[in-house]
C-alpha positions in Angstrom: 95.0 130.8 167.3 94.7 129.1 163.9 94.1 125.5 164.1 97.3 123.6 161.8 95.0 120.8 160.2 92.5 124.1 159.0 95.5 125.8 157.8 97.2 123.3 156.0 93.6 122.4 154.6 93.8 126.0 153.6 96.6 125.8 152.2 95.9 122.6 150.3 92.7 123.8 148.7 94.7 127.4 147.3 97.2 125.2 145.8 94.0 123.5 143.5 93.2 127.4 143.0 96.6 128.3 141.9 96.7 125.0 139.7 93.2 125.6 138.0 95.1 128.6 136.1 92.1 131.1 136.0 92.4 134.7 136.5 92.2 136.2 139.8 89.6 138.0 138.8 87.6 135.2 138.1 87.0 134.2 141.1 88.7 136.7 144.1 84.7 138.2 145.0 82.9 135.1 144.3 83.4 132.1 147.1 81.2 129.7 145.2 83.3 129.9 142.6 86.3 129.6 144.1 84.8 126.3 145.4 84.0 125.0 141.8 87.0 125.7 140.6 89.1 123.6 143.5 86.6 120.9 142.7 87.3 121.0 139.0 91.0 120.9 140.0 90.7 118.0 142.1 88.5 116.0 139.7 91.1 116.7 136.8 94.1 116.0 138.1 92.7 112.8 140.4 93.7 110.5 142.8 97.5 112.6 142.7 95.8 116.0 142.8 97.8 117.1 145.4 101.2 115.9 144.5 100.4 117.1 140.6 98.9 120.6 142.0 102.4 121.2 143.9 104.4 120.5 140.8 102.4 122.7 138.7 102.3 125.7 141.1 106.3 125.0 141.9 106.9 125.5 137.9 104.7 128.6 137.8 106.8 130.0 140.8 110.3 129.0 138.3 108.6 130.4 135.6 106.9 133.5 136.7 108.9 134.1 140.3 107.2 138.2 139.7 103.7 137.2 139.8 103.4 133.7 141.4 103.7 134.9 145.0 101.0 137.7 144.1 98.7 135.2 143.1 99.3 132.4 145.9 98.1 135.2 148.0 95.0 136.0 146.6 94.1 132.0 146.0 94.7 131.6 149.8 92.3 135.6 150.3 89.8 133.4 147.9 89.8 130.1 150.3 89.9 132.2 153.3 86.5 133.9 152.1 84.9 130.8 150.8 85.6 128.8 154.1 84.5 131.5 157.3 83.5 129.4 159.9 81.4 131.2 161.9 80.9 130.8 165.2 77.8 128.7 166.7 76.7 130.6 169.8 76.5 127.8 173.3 73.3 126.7 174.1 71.4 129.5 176.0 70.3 128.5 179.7 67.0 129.5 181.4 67.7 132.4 184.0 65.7 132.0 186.9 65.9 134.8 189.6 
């Protein structure tokens, strides 16, 4: 079951991808990318990054309602990729027989 806070962190950092404007391409294979360029997004739009990344991605989807849903899904493949958590195996205990 997917935690809500990670999704709608999720969610919140492929809006910065969408907003940063760059080509899927760019960065679809390359998590460290994908990282810089939310970071980029964040530090340019500042303190109202998120409010200003919404509006930007809502005019994209008015503008371009054939290929703004195709790309919101491979911002939020992109995030997905560059944040696995993997799990961290319990501590091991000493068998004793």
């Amino acid at each position: 079951m997917r935690s809500t806070s990670s999704s709608k962190f999720k969610g919140l950092m492929a809006t910065f991808l969408f907003a940063s404007q760059v080509p899927v391409a760019e960065f679809a294979t390359d998590p460290g990318r994908t990282l810089q360029l939310i970071n980029e997004v964040a530090l340019r739009l500042g303190p109202e990054a998120h409010t200003i990344a919404v509006a930007e991605v809502a005019e994209e989807y008015g503008a371009h309602p054939e290929t703004a849903p195709a790309h919101m899904r491979a911002c939020l493949l992109a995030v997905e990729a560059a944040f696995v958590v993997a799990p961290v195996p319990g501590q091991r205990r000493a068998v004793t027989r």
